[in-house]
RONUVO-232755 format. One record per residue (C-alpha): residue in three letters; y, x, z. Coordinates in steps of 0.1 Angstrom, whole numbers, plus 2048, in hexadecimal, padded with zeros to 3 digits. Example, Ala and Ser with C-alpha at 12.3 -4.5 7.8 and 13.67 -1.06 7.14 Angstrom:
// RONUVO-232755
ALA7D387B84E;SER7F5889847;
This chain:
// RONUVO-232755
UNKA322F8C2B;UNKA192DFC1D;UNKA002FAC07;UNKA02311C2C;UNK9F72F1C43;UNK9D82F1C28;UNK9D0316C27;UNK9D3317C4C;UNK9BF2FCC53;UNK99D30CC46;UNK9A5328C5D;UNK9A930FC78;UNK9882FFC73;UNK977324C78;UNK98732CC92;UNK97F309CA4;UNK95B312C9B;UNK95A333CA8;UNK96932ACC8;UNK94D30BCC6;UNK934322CCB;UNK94333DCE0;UNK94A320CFD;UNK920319CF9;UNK92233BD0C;UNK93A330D24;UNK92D320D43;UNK9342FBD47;UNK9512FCD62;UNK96C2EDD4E;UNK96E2DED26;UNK9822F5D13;UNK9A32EFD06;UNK9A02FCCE0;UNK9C62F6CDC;UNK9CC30BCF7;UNK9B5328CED;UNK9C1324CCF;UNK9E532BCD9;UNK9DA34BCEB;UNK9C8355CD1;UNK9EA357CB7;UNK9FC367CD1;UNK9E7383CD7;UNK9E538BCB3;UNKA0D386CB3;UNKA143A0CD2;UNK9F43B3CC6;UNK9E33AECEA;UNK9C23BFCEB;UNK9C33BFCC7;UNK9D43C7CA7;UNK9FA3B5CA3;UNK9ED399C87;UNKA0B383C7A;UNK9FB370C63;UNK9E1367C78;UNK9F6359C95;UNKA0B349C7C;UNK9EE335C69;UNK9E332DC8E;UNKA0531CC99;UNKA0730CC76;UNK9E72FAC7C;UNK9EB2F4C9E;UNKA0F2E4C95;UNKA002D1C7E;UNK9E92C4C97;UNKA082B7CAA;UNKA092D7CC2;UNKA2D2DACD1;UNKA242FBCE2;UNKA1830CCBD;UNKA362F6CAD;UNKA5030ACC3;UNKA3D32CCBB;UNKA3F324C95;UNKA6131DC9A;UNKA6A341CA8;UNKA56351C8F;UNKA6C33FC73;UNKA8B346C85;UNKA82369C87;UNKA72373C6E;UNKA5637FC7D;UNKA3A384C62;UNKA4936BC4D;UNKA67364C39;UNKA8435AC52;UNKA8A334C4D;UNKAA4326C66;UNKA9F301C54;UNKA7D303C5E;UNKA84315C7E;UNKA982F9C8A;UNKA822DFC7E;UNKA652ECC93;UNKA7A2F2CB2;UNKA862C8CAB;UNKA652BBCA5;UNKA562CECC7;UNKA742C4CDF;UNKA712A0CD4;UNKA4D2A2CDC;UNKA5C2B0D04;UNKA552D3CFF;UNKA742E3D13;UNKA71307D06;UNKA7A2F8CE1;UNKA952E6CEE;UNKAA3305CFD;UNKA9D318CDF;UNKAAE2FECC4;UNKACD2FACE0;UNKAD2322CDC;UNKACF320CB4;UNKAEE307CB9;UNKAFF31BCD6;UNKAFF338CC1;UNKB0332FC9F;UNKAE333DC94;UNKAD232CC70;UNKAEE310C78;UNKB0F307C80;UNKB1830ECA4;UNKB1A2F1CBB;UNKB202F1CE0;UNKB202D0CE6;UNKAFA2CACD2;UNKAF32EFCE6;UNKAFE2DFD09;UNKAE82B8CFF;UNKACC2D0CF7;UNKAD32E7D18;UNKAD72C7D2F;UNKABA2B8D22;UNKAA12CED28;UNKAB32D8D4E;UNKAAD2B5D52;UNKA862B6D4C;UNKA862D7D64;UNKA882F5D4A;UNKA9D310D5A;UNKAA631ED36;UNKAB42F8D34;UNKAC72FBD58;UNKAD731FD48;UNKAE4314D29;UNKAF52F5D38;UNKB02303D56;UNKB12320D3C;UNKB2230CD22;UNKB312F2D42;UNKB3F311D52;UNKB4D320D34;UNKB582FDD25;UNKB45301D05;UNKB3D2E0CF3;UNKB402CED1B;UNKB5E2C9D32;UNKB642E9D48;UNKB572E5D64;UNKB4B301D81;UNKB3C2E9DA1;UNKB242D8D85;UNKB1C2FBD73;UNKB0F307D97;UNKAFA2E6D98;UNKAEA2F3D78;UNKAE7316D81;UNKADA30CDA5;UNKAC02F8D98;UNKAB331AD7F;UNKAB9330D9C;UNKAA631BDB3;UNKA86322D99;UNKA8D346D95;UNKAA2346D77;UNKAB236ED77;UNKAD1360D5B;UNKAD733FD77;UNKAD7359D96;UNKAEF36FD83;UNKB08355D7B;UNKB0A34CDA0;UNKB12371DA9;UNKB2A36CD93;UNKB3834AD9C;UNKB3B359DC4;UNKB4637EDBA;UNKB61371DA5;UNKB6D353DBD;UNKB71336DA0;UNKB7E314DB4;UNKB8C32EDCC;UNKB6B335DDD;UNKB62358DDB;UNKB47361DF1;UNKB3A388DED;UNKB20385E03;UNKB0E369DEB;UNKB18377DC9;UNKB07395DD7;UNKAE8385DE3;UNKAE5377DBF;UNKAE5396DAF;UNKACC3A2DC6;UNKAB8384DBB;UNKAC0386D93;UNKABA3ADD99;UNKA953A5DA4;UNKA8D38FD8C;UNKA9A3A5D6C;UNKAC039FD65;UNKAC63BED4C;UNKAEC3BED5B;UNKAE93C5D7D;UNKAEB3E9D7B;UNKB0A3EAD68;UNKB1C3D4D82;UNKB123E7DA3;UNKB15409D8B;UNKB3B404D87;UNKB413F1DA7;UNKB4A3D4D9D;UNKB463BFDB9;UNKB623D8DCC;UNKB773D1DAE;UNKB773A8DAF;UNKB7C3ACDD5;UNKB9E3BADD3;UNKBA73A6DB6;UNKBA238BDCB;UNKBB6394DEC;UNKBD239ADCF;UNKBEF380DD0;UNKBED369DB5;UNKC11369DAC;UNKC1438CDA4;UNKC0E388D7F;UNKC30390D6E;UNKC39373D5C;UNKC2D35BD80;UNKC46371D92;UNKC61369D72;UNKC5B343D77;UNKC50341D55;UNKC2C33BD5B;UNKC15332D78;UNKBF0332D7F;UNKBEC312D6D;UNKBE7319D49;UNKC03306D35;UNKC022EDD1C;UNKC072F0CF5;UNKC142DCCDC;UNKC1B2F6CC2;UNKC3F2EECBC;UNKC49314CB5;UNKC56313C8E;UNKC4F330C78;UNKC74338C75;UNKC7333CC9F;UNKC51351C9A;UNKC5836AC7E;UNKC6438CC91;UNKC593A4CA9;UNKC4E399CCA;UNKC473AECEA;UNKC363A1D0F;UNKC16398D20;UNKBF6389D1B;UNKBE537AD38;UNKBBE36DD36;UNKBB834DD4E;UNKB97347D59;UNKB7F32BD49;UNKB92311D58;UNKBB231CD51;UNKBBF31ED79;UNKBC4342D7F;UNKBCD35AD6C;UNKBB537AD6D;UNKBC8395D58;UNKBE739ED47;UNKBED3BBD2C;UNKC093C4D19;UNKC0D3BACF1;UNKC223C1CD8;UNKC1C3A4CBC;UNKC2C3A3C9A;UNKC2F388C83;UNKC3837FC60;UNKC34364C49;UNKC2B35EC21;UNKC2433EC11;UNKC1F32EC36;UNKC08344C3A;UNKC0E358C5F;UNKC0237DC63;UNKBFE385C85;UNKBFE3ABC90;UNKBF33B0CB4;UNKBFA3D3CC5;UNKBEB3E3CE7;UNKBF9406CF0;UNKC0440ACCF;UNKBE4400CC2;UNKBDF3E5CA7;UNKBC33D4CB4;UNKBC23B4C9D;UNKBD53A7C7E;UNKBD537AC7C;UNKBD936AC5E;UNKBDC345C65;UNKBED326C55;UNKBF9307C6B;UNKBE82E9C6D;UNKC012D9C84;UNKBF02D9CA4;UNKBE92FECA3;UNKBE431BC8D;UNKBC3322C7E;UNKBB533FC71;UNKBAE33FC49;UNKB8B33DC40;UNKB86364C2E;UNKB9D379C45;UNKB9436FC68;UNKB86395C70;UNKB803B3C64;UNKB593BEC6B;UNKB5D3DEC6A;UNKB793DEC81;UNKB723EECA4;UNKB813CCCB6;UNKB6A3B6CC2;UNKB7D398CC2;UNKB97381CA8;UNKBB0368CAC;UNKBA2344C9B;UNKBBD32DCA8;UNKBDE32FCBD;UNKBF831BCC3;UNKC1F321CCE;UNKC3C313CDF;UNKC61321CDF;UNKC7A320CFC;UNKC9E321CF5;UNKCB3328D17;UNKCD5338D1C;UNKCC3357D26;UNKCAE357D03;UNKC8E34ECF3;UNKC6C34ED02;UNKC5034BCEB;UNKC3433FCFE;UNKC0F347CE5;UNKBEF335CEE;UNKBD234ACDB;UNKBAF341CD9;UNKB9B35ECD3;UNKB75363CC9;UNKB5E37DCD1;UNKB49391CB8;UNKB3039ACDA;UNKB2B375CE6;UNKB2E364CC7;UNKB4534DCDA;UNKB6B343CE4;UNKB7A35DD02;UNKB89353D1C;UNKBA9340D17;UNKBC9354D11;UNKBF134FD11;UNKC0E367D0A;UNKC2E36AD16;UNKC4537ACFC;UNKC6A384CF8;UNKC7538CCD7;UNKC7F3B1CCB;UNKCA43ADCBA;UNKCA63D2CB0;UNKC933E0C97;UNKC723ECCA8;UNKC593DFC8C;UNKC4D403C86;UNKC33411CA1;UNKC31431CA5;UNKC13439CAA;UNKBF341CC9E;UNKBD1422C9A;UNKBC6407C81;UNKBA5410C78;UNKB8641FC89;UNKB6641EC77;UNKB4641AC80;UNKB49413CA5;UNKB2F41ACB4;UNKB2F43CCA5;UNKB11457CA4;UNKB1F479C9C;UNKB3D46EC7F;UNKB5B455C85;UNKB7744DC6B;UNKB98447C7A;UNKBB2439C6A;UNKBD7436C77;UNKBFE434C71;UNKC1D44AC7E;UNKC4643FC79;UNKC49463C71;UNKC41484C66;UNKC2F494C83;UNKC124AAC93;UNKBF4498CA0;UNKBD849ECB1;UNKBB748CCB5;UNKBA4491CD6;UNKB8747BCE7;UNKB84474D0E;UNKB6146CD1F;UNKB6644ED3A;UNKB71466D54;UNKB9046FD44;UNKB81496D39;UNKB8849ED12;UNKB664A4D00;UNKB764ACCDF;UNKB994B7CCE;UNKB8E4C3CAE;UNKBAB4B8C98;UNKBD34C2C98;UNKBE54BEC76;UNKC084B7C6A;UNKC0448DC58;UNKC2147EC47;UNKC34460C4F;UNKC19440C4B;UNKBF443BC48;UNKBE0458C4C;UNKBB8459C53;UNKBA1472C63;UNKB7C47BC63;UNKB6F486C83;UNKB4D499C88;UNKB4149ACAB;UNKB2249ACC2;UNKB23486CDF;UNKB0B479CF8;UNKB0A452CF5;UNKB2143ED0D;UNKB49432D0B;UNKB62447D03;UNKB8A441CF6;UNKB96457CD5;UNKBBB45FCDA;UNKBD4464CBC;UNKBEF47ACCD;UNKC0F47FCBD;UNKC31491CC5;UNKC3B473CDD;UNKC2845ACDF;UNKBFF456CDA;UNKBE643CCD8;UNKBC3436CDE;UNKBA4422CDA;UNKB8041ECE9;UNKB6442ACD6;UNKB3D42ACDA;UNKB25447CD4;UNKB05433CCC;
């Protein structure tokens, strides 16, 4: 970094001189600040404003200028490193940059060193350095600062979960224009967290976030979403199957991971339900079938939608909960975009039978983060139903472009048939009907489709399954 200070700093001098004698020709209305032309000088030969895109020029600038004890060029040296752009990508150097400049108060390199440790990018993710970072520069008026605070406090990440004081952040971003702040207020009122939905507002914010660029928008008044969460919400919130059961309530429940493997080994068959961030009302159930066996004390978790496998989880038991091993938390080239990394479970013994109660914390491959928290509800399967018959295990890539392998499993020998649906339920292909034997089988499908969301059906005999896909 040293030799490149040097080099850069002959350049420097030039350019000081050059701008020396172009402000001769200015008129004498103000001094000029050389730092500042400086600056706009590297970042028109970055974007290529009015001139040919020149890397290495805006690089040597910022060097120099960082050298000079410029937070501004320190925090555009910083994103260059992190990036890559027209240099080798350096996240050491990235993140020293982004450190030096937000000591020196420069709230954009605070922002952008709290979203290295939000996201795990060049380091080790960290909400709670992510939310110090976030708060810090809220607090010096940054509404980048005021969005990554108020997100990580409504979501819980690396702060105490906490809704009223999200909407302090996100009102104090919104309140400078901030599209991300505006849109998680239409969310806060659309949704009712606290019990406190109000359409009327959570529409008026997406108005606002609409206007001022939110790249959602669209999707949200495209599928009518706001229709949606206003009938969820006139629902009773006791009609979720296990509430009615007495087994649960809208309160998530406690843990202490007491279930033994012994009680856990076997076939289990019930309902998931997803809480909110705060773990007070529960905003989805599904059906699941989970399987699970054990070798070594070593647990392999099978989870099944619609006769789907969706996920396999191998854990081991640390005492307070299971955790995922190390090499085998996901597959990458699996079409689910999420995996189990810890879960926890509790038996209930009663007269009636036994209620295994799972707590799973799952991860998402999109947001790079923890979903929303999640409990099951099982009852175990006595008789032999460990055999599915019909489980797509593998599809591959997803997103597609005009081939898609598809791998999946049948209890017996049987005619399938392969068919794709577009979103509106109308079959865009059925290209493939064969006789596959008992077990795995796999299938290679050729097919050109417009891009969007569609769902690939295995049919068989009796039963079928299915999956989304995406044409890219």
């Amino acid at each position: 970094m040293k030799k490149s200070i040097i080099r850069s700093g002959i350049i420097g001098i030039l350019i000081i001189f050059l701008l020396g004698l172009i402000s001769t020709n200015l008129s004498a209305q103000a001094p000029v600040d050389s730092t500042e032309v400086l600056l706009k000088i590297a970042k028109k030969s970055q974007s290529g404003i009015n001139c040919n895109v020149n890397l290495k020029k805006a690089f040597k600038i910022y060097n120099y200028l960082a050298a000079k004890g410029s937070p501004k060029a320190m925090n555009e040296l910083a994103k260059m490193y992190r990036d890559g752009e027209g240099i080798t990508q350096n996240y050491k150097y990235a993140i020293g940059f982004f450190t030096q400049a937000s000591d020196l108060g420069n709230s954009f390199a605070t922002c952008n060193l709290a979203l290295m440790y939000h996201k795990g990018e060049g380091v080790k993710q960290n909400f709670a350095k992510a939310f110090i970072l976030y708060d810090k520069a809220a607090q010096a008026g940054e509404p980048r600062g005021c969005y990554g605070a108020g997100y990580l406090t409504y979501k819980g990440f690396g702060v105490k979960q906490n809704y009223s004081k999200a909407v302090e952040y996100f009102n104090a971003g919104a309140a400078k224009g901030n599209p991300d702040c505006e849109y998680m207020l239409a969310c806060y009122h659309l949704i009712g967290h606290d019990n406190k939905q109000n359409l009327d507002k959570g529409k008026e914010y997406l108005e606002k976030s609409m206007k001022h660029g939110h790249g959602w928008i669209e999707d949200i008044t495209k599928f009518n979403v706001v229709d949606s969460l206003k009938q969820g919400a006139l629902k009773d919130s006791k009609r979720w199957t296990d509430v009615k059961k007495g087994k649960i309530n809208n309160n998530k429940r406690q843990f202490t991971n007491s279930a033994s493997e012994s009680d856990l080994q076997g076939n289990w068959v019930g309902k998931v339900y997803t809480y909110d961030w705060s773990g007070i009302k529960i905003e989805k159930e599904q059906d699941v079938k989970i399987k699970m066996s054990f070798q070594n004390q070593i647990m392999e978790l099978q989870w099944f939608e619609n006769n789907n496998l969706i996920t396999t989880y191998m854990a081991e038991n640390s005492g307070k909960q299971w955790k995922a091993l190390k090499d085998k938390q996901f597959d990458k080239n699996s079409s689910n975009k999420w995996f189990i990394f810890r879960s926890r479970y509790d038996m209930v013994k009663t007269n009636k039978g036994e209620t295994l109660y799972a707590d799973f914390q799952k991860f998402s491959l999109i947001t790079h983060e923890p979903s929303q928290p999640t409990i099951a509800v099982l009852e175990r399967v006595n008789n032999d139903t460990s055999e599915t018959p019909i489980a797509i295990t593998r599809i591959f890539p997803n997103p597609f472009s005009n081939e898609i392998y598809t791998e999946f499993s049948i209890d017996s020998n049987q005619k399938i048939s392969v068919e794709i649906y577009d979103i509106k339920g109308l079959k865009v292909y059925s290209g493939i009907t064969n006789n596959y034997m008992k077990g795995s089988n796999a299938v290679t499908i050729k097919v050109n489709l417009p891009k969007g969301n569609y769902t690939l059906y295995v049919k068989g005999d009796n039963y079928s399954c299915s999956q989304n896909i995406i044409r890219k």
